[in-house]
N, C-alpha and C positions, 0 to 999 in steps of 0.2 A: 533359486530362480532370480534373476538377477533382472530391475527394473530400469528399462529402454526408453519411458514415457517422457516427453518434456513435462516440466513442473514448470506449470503459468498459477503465480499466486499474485492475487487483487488484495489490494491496502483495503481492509472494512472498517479503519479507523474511525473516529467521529468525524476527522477533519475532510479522507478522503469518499468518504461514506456521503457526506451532506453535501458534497461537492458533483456528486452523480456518481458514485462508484455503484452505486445498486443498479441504475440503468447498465453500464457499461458488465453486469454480473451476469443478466442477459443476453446480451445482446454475443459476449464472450461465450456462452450456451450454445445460442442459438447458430453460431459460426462452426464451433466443434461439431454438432451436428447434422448442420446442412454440407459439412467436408468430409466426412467421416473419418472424423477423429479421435474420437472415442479412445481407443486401443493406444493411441500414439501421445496422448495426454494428460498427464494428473492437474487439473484444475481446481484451485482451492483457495481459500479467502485467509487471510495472512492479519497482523494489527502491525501501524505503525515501523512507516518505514525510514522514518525521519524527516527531516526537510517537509513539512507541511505543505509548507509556504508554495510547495511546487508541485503537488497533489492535483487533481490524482495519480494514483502512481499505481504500477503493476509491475511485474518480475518475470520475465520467460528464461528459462534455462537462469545463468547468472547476470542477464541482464537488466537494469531497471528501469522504467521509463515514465517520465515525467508529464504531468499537463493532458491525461490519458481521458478520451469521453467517449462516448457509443459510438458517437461519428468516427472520430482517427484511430481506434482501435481495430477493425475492420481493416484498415492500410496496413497498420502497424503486424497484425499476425498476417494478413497474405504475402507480407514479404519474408517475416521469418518464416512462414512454411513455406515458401514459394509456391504458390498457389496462382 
């Protein structure tokens, strides 16, 4: 059976972690939820993604994005899901 799901993986590093990546772990949650997204998602917590300096960081499909917080991540998935 072959898996269809996007893979959204969040940096839990120390660096992006202390930066609010735990808010944004939520918040990432609570979006897949209230879209019902569940089925169309594998969401899951990742270490170190390089470049600190430019944290937080998350990964959707092969893409990775930089400077990520509760706030613009909300932006950032309703346009990749277009939503």
């Amino acid at each position: 059976m072959e898996d269809n799901r996007i893979e959204i993986t969040i940096c839990l590093g120390s660096s992006c972690f202390s930066r609010g990546n735990k808010k944004t772990v939520d918040t990432i949650k609570q979006y897949i939820a209230e879209n019902h997204l569940e089925e169309k998602v594998y969401f899951h917590g990742g270490h170190c993604f390089g470049s600190c300096e430019n944290g937080p960081k998350i990964k959707i499909a092969e893409n990775i994005y930089e400077h990520v917080d509760q706030n613009n991540v909300i932006d950032l998935m309703a346009k990749f899901f277009d939503l």
